[in-house]
C-alpha positions in Angstrom: -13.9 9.6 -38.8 -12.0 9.9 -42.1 -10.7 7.4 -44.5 -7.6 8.1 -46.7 -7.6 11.7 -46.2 -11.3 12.3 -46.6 -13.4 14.9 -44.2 -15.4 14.3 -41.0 -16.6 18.1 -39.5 -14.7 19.5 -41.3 -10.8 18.0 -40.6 -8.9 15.9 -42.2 -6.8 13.1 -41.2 -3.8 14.8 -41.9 -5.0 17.7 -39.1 -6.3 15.2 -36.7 -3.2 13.5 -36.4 -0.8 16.5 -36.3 -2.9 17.9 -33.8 -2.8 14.7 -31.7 0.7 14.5 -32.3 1.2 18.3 -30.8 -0.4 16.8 -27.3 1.9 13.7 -27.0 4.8 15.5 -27.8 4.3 18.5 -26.1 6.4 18.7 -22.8 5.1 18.6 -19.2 5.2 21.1 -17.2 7.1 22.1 -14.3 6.5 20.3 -11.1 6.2 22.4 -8.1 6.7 21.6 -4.6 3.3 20.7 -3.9 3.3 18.5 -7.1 5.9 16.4 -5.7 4.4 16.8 -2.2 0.9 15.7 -3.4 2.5 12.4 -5.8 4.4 11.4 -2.6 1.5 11.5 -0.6 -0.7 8.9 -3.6 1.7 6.7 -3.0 2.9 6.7 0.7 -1.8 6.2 1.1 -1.5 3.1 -0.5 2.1 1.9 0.8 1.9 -1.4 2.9 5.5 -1.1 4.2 7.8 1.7 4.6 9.3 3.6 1.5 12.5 4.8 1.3 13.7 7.8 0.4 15.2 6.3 -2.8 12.2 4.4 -3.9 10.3 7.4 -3.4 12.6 9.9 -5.4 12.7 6.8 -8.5 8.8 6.6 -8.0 8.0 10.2 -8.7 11.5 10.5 -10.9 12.8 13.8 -9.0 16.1 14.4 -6.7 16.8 12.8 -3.8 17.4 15.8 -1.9 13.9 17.2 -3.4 12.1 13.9 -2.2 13.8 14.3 1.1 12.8 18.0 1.9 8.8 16.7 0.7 8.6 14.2 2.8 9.6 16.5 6.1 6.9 19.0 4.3 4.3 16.0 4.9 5.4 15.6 8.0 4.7 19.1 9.1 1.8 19.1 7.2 0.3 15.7 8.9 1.2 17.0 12.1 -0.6 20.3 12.0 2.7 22.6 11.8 3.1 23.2 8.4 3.3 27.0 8.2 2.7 28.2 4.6 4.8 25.1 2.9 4.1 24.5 -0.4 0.6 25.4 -0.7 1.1 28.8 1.1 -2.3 28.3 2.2 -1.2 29.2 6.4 -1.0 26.5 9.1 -2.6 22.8 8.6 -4.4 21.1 10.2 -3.1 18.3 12.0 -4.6 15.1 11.2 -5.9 11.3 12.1 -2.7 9.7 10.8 0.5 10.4 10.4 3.7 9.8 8.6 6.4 7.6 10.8 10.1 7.0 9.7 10.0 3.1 10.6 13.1 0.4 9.4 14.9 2.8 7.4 11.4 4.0 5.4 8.4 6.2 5.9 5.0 5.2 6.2 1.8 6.2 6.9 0.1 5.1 10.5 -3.0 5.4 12.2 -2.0 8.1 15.5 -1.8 6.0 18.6 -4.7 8.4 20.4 -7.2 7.1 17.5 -6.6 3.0 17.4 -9.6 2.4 19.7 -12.1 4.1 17.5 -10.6 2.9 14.5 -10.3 -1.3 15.9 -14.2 -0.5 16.9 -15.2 0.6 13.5 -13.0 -2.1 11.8 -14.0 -5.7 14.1 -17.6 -4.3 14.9 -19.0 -1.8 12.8 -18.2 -3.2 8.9 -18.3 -6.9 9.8 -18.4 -7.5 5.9 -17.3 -11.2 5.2 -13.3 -12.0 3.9 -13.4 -12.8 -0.1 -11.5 -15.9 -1.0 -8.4 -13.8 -1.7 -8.2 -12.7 1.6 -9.2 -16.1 3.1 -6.5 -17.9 0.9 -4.0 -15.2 2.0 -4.5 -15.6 5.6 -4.4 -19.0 5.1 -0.8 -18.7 3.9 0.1 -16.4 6.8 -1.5 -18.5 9.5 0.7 -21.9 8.3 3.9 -19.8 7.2 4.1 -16.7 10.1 6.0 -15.1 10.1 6.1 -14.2 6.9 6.4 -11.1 4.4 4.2 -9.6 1.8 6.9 -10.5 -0.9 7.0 -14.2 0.3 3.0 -14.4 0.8 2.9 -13.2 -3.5 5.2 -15.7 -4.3 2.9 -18.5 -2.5 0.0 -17.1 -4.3 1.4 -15.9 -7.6 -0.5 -12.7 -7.3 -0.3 -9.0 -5.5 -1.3 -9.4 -2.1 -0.9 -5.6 -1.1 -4.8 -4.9 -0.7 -5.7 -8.1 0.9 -2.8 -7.8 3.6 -4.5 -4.3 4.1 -7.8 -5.6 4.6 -6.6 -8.2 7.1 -4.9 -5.6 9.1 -7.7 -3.5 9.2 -9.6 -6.8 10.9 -7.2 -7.5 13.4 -6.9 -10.9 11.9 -3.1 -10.3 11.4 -0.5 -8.1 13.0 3.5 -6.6 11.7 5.1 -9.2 14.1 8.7 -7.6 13.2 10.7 -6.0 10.3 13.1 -7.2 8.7 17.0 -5.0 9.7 18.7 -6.5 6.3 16.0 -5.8 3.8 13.1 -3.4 5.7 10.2 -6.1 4.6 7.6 -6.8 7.3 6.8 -10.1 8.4 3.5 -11.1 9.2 1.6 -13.1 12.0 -1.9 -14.2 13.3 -3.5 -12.4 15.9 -5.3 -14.3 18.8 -8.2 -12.5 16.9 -8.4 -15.3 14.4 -8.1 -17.7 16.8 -11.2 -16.6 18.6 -13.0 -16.7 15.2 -12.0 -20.3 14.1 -12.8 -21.4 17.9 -9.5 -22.8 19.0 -7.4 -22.3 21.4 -3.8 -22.4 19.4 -2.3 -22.8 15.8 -1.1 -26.2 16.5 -5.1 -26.8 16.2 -4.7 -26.2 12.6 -5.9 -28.8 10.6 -2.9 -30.5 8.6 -2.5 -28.8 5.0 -0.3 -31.5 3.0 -4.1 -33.9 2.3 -5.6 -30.7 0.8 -2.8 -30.4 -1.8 -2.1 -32.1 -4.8 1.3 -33.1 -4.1 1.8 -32.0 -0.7 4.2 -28.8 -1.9 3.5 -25.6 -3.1 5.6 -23.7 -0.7 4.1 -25.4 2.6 6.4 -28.8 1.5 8.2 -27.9 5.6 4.4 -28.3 7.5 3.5 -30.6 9.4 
């Protein structure tokens, strides 16, 4: 440490901060393809509805037509054919997911050949219990469904992205259809959660409006 200009080791403040200064200012350098392939790949991992190519190019802040000819890389790469690419590192190896143009937007998905091992591992092999995030949240689904992410935040006045995933991965909720004007997935119950409440229907659900203060709250339309 230094104090108006005194030493510490041997620098003073004057050199500390115009070396600091040096790093912030000094300018990134140049992204390469598989920079922009590995940024878009971050972000499609943790993606819980598809991305458009627009989004995409203003998430990672590079051209359109650059985003575009990444995400075919991933593709290829995903699927096991990308031949050299942008890692020139030879042929991939094709892997458990993959990445699926859906409503307009790419996503990542589980491959079709690998849902039974992955529903087994999910319902029966990590049967850790829901936290009250997730139980609130599916909650909100099972009295609103369908119903998107967006609309399922707004309820609960906080990011719902991880705890839609983990209720996915239980099977207690399922993409019942996408939205054609504005690409959001809505979400529904699963018979799943009606097996682990014990009923045989929704309509079983107890009424909400005595839990809540003044009946409202965005479930003001249930019964």
């Amino acid at each position: 440490m230094t104090i108006n200009g005194a030493t510490t080791n041997g620098a003073t403040i004057d050199h500390v901060t115009d070396v600091t200064e040096q790093k912030t200012d000094a300018p990134a350098g140049p992204q390469t393809p598989a920079d922009v392939d590995r940024q878009l790949e971050a972000i499609l991992m943790v993606a819980d509805e598809p991305q458009s190519l627009i989004h995409l190019a203003t998430a990672v802040d590079r051209p359109l037509k650059e985003v575009a000819a990444a995400v075919q890389r991933l593709v290829a790469d995903f699927d096991g054919e990308g031949v050299g690419g942008s890692t020139g590192q030879g042929r991939s190896i094709r892997r458990g997911f993959e990445l699926r143009e859906v409503a307009g937007g790419w996503r990542v998905y589980v491959r079709p050949e690998h849902d039974p091992i992955v529903a087994d591992f999910v319902l029966t092999q990590n049967p850790s219990r829901l936290s009250q995030a997730a139980l609130e949240t599916l909650a909100v689904i099972a009295y609103k469904q369908p119903i998107s992410r967006g609309s399922i935040a707004s309820i609960r006045a906080v990011n719902v992205d991880s705890v839609v995933r983990t209720l996915l991965g239980r099977g207690l909720i399922t993409e019942a259809f996408t939205d054609a004007e504005t690409g959001a997935i809505n979400y529904a119950t699963t018979d799943l959660l009606l097996t682990q409440l014990g009923i045989n229907s929704l309509d079983e659900l107890p009424h909400i409006s005595p839990l809540l203060a003044d009946g409202s709250d965005g479930f003001e339309d249930l019964r």
